[in-house]
C-alpha positions in Angstrom: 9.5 -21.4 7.4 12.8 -19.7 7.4 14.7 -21.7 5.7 14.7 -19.0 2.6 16.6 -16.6 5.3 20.2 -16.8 4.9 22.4 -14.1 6.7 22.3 -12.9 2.7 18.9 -13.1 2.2 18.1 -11.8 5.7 20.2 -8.6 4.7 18.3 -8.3 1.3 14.8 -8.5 2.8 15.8 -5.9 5.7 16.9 -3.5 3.0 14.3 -3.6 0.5 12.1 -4.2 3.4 13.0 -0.1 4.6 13.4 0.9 1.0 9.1 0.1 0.8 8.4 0.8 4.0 9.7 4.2 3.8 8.2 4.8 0.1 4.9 3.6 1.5 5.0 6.3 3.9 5.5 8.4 1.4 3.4 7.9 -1.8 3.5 4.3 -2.2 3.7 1.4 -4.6 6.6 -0.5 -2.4 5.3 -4.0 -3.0 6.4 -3.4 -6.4 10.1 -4.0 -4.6 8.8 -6.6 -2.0 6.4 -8.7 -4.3 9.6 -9.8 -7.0 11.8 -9.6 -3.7 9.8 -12.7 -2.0 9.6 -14.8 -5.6 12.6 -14.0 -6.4 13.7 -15.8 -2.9 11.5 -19.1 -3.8 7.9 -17.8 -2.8 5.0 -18.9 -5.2 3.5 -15.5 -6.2 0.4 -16.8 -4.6 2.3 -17.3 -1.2 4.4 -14.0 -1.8 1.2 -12.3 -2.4 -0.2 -13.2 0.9 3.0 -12.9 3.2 3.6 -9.7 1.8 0.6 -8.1 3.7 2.0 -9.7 7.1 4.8 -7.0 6.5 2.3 -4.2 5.3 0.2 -5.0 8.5 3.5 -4.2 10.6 4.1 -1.1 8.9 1.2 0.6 8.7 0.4 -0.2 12.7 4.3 1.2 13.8 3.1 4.2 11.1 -0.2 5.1 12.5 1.5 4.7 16.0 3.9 7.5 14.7 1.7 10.0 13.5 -0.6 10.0 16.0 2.3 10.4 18.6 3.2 13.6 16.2 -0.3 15.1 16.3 -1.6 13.8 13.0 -4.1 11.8 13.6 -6.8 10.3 11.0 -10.1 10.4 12.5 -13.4 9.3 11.8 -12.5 10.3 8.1 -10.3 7.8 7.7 -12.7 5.2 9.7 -15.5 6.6 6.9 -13.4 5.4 3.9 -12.2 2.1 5.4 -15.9 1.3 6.0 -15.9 1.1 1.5 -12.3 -0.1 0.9 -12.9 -3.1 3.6 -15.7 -4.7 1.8 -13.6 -4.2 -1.5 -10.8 -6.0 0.1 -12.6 -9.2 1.1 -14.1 -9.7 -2.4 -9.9 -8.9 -3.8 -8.3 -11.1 -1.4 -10.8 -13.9 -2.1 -10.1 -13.3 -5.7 -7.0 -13.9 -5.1 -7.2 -17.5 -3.8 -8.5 -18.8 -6.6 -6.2 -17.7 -9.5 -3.5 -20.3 -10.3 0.1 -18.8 -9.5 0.6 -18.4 -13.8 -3.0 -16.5 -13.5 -1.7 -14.0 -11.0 1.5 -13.3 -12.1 0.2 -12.0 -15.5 -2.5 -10.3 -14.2 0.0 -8.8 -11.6 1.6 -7.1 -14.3 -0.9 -6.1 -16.3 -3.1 -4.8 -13.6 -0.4 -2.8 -12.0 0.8 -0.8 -15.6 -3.0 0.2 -15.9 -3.0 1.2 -12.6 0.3 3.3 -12.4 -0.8 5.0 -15.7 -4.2 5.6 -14.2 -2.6 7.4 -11.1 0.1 9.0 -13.4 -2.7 11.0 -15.4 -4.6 11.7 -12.5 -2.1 12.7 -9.8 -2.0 16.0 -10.6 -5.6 17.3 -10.9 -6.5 18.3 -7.1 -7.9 21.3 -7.1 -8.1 24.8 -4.7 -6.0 24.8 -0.8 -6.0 21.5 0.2 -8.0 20.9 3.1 -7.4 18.8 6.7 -9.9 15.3 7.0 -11.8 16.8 9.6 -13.0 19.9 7.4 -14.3 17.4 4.8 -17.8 18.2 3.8 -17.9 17.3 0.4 -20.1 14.2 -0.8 -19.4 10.4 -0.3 -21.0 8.4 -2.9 -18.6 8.9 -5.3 -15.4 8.9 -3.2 -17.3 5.9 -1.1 -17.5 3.5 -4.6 -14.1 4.7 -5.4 -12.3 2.9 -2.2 -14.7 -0.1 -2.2 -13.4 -0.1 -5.7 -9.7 0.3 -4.6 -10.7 -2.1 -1.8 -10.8 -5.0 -4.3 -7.6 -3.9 -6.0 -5.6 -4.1 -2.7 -7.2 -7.2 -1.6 -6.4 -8.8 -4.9 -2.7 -7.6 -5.4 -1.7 -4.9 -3.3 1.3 -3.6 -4.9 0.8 0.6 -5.5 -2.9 0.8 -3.5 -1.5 3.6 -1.9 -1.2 5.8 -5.4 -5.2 4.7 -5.4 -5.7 5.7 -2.3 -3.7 9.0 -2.5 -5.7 10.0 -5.8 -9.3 9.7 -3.9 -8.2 11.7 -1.4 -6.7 14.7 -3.7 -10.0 14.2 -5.5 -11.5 14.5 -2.2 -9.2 18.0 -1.6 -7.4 16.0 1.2 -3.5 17.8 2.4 -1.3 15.0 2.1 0.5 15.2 5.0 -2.9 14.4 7.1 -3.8 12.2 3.9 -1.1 10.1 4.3 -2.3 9.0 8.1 -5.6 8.3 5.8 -4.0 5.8 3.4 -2.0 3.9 6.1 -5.5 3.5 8.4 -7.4 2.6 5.1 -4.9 0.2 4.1 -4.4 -1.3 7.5 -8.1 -2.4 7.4 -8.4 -4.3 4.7 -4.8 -5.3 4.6 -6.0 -7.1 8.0 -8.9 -9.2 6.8 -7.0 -9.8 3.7 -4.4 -11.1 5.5 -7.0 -13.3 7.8 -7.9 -14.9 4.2 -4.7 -15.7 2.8 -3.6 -16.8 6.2 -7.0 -19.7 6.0 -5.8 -20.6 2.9 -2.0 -21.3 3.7 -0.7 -18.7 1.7 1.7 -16.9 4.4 5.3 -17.6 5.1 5.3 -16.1 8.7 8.9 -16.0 9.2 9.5 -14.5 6.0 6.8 -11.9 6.8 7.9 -11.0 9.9 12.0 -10.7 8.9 10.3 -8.0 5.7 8.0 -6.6 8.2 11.0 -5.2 10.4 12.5 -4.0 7.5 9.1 -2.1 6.6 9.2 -1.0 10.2 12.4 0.7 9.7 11.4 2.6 6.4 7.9 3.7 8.2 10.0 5.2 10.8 11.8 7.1 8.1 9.0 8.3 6.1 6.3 9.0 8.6 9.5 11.7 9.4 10.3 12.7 6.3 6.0 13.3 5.6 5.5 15.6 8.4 8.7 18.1 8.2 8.2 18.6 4.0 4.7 18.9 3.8 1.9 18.5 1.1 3.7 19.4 -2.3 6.8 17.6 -0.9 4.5 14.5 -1.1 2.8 15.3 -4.1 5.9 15.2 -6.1 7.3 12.1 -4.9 4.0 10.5 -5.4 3.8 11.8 -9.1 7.9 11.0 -9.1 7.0 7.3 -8.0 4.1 6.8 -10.0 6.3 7.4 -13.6 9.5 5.4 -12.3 7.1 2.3 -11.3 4.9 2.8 -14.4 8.0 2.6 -16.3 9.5 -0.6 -14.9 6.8 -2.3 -15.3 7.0 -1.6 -19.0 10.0 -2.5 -19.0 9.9 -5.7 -17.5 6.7 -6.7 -19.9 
């Protein structure tokens, strides 16, 4: 279904389309920009809700590709979280089915303040030299319930998971430049079966996916870039950075 695409529309989703990809990348929280993008455009939030992960999908495979290619490469750590977030992400996504468009939207908004507030306050609290994935040794049961936990989150809405994700793994001592590979496997695991389930239940525009997937392409190449020359506390601050200027349009558009 392209008939949403004008050359105008195609520029728009392009742009906004790199603008998340590359903040993503970077901290996350770029479906906040993709999500009112796609309604705004004529999707139901229900089918903007689904088509959007078509376009997260493409990103987070082209940004995987990229790191590993630059030597940072996630590992069984990464495998060892999705194994809790996927199981979250089924019950989200199948969540998200059922609620009425009306249902969703508030919910959308409501969930994603608590949630930026949540990340804002807890951002900041990682403690000692931050460690590579591989040198993890620390326990999993309470890092494990805490991505099935952001597992349902993503599969429900999606729209700043990667803030969640990002604050398990600085509870988890986790340097963010390696973390980041994390987050993007993490999120492409669930972000896959949740798109199987929306897909089932006809809520996907593919051609509108795809066009916002390129444009998510282009931004992953960016920050993927950007993530590996600056470094941890580079990331950290855009993350914290991100966090307050989401948390505060969201407010704002309440």
């Amino acid at each position: 279904m392209l008939e949403n695409l004008t050359p105008l529309n195609l520029a728009a989703v392009l742009f906004i389309g790199a603008g998340a990809g590359f903040i993503n990348v970077l901290a996350g929280g770029g479906s906040f920009l993709t999500l009112p993008l796609l309604i705004f455009l004529g999707l139901p939030p229900n089918l903007a809700n689904g088509t959007n992960r078509l376009a997260i999908l493409m990103q987070n495979t082209f940004a995987i590709g990229r790191f590993m290619r630059k030597q940072v490469i996630p590992g069984q750590f990464a495998l060892k979280a999705a194994l809790f977030a996927v199981p979250g992400g089924i019950i989200g996504a199948w969540l998200a089915t059922l609620v009425s468009n009306a249902q969703f939207k508030f919910s959308l908004a409501m969930v994603m303040i608590i949630m930026s507030l949540f990340t804002l306050f807890t951002s900041n609290r990682q403690k000692g030299e931050p460690i590579n994935p591989e040198d993890y040794l620390g326990k999993w049961l309470g890092p494990g319930m805490a991505y099935f936990l952001v597992g349902i989150y993503g599969g429900y809405i999606q729209a700043g998971v990667g803030f969640l994700v990002l604050s398990v793994l600085l509870w988890q001592n986790i340097n963010l430049v390696h973390g980041n590979a994390v987050k993007l496997t993490v999120i492409f695991f669930f972000t896959a079966i949740a798109l199987a389930i929306f897909a089932w239940n006809g809520q996907v525009n593919w051609g509108m996916g795809f066009a916002l997937g390129i444009g998510n392409m282009l931004g992953a190449w960016l920050g993927t870039h950007v993530a590996i020359k600056q470094g941890h506390n580079f990331i950290k601050h855009v993350v914290t950075v991100a966090v307050m200027v989401f948390a505060i349009k969201l407010l704002i558009d309440m």
